[in-house]
C-alpha positions in Angstrom: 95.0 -140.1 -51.1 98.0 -139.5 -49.0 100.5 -136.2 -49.5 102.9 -134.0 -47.6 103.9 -130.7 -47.7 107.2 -129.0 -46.1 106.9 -125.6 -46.1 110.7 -123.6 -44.9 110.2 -120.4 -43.6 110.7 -117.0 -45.4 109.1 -114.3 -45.9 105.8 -116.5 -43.8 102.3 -114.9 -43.0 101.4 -116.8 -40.3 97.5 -117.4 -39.7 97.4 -117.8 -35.8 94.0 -119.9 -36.0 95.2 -122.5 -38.5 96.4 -125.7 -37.3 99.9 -124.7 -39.4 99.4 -121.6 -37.6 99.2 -123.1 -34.4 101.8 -124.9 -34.8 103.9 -122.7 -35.8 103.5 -120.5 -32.7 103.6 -122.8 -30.6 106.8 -124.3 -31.6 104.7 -128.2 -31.1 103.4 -130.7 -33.3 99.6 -130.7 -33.7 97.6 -134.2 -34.5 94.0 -134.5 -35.8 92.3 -137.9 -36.2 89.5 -135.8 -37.5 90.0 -132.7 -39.6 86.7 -132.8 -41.1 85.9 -131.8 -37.1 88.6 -130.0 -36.0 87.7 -126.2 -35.7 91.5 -125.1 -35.8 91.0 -127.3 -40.0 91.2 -124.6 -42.2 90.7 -125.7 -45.8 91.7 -124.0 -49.1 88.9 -123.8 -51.7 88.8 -127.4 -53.8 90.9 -129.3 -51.8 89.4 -132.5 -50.3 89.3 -132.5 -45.8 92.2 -135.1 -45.2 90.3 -137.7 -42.8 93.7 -137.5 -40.8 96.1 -134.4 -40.6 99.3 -133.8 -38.4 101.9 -131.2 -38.8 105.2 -130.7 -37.0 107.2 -127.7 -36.6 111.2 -127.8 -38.0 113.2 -126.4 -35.6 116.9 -125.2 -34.3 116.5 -124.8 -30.7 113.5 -123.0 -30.6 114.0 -121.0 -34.3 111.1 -122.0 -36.7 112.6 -122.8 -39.9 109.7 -124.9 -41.7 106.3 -126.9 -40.9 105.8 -130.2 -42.5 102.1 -130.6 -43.0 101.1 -134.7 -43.3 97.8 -135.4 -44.5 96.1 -138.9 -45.6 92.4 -140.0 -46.4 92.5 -143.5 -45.4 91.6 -143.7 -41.8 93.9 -144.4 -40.8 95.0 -143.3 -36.8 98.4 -141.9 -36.9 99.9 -143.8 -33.8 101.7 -142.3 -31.0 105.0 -144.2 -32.1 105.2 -142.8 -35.8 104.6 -139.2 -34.4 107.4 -139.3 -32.3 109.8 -141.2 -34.5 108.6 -138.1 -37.4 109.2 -135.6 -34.3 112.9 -137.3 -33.7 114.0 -137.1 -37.6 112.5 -133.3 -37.9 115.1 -132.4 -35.1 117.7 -133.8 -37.0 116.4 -132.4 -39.8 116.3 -129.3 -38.6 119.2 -129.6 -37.2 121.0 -130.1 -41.2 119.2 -127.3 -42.3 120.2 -124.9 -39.8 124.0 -126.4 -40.3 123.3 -125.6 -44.3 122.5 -122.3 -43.9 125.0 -121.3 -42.0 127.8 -122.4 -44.7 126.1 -120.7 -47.2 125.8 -117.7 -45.2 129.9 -118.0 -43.9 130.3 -119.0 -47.8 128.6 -116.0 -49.0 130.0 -113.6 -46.1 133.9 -114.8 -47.5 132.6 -113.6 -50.8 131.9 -110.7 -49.5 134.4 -109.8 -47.6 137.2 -110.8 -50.8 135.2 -109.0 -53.1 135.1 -105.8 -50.5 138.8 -106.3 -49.9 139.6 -105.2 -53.8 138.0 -101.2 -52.7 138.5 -100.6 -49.2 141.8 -101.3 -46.9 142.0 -104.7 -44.4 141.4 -101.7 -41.5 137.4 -100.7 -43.2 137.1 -104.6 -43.3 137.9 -105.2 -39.5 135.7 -102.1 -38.8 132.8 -104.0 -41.0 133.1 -107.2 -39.8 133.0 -105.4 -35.9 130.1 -103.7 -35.8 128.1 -105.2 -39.2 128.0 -101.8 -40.1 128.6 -100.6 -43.8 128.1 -96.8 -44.6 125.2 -96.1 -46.8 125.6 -93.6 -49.8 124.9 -90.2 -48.8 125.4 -91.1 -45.0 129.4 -90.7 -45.2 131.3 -89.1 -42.7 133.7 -85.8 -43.0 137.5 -87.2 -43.0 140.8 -85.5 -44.5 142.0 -87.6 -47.1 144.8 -87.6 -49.1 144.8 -89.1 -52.4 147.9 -90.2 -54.2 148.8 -90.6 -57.8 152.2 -92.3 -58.6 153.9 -93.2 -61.9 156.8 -94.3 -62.8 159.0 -91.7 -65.1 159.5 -93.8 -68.3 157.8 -96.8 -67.6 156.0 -96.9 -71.6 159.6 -96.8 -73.0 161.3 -99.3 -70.3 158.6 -101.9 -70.8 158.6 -102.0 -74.4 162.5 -102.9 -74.0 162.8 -105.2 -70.9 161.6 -108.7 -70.9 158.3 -109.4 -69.6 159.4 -112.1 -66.6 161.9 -109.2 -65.7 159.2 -106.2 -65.7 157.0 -108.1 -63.3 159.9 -108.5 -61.2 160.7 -104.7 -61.5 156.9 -103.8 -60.9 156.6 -106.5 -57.8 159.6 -104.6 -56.0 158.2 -101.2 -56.6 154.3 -102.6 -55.3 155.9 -104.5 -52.2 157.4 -101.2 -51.0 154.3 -99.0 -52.0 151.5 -100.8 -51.0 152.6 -101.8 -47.3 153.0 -98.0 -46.7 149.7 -97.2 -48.5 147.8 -100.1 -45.9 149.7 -98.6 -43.0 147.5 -95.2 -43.3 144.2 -97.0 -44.0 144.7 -96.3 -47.4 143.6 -98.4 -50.3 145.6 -98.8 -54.0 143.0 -98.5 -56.6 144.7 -99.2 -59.9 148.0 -101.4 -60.1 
């Protein structure tokens, strides 16, 4: 009988003489009232010729993010009416997919970007974030570095006397003065 099928775009092989094909490069919706004698029909082995096919390119702007192939066997004449009204709601649907995959990209960006900010200072952030640039392994540059190891002398025996609320206190003074001063030279705390 009837069916539909929306493909969205990913890692797409395009066949430039299909009618999904031609569609899909030309960014326009293609109607057949005859696939059975369209050249541009292309069928799969074992599928039945749809008496009637149409498919319609999803779109942002002019960025193809799906096709939605409509097929039916009844013949029945798809009328100029329904194609435009299916034209109208794949623009908004594009539209809300587009909108969808930007949050999950800002969503999975913020990720990013908090789980980055544990290892490397707010300064190697900025500089990511700037040019979308990360350094690969091997690819580093040559820099002088200092690295710093603190402790504080007796901390073992002072925390097994003071109370717990109290050494948090004591460690929270000692990491607001250390850590701004660390950030300040690019530098990043590893291990509180």
């Amino acid at each position: 009988g009837n069916g539909y099928c929306m493909e969205l775009i990913a890692e797409w092989e395009i066949d430039e003489s299909s009618i999904m094909g031609i569609t899909a490069l030309s960014r326009h919706y293609y109607v057949t009232n005859c696939a059975h004698e369209d050249s541009n029909y292309k069928t799969v082995s074992d599928y039945e010729v749809p008496a009637n096919l149409a498919c319609f390119p999803i779109l942002h702007g002019h960025t193809l993010l799906g096709i939605l192939n409509l097929k039916n066997n009844l013949n029945i004449i798809y009328e100029t009416s329904a194609i435009k009204f299916i034209h109208r709601l794949l623009i908004v649907l594009g539209h809300i997919i587009y909108v969808q995959n930007q949050k999950n990209n800002l969503q999975k960006s913020e990720l990013t970007k908090k789980e980055l900010g544990i290892y490397v200072s707010h300064i190697v952030l900025e500089n990511i974030e700037l040019t979308g640039k990360v350094q690969k392994r091997g690819e580093g540059i040559r820099k002088k570095a200092v690295c710093l190891f603190c402790d504080i002398r007796s901390f073992t025996s002072i925390s097994e006397k003071l109370d717990p609320k109290l050494l948090v206190k004591l460690l929270n003074i000692y990491f607001s003065e250390l850590i701004p001063i660390v950030g300040r030279y690019e530098g990043t705390v590893d291990k509180l």
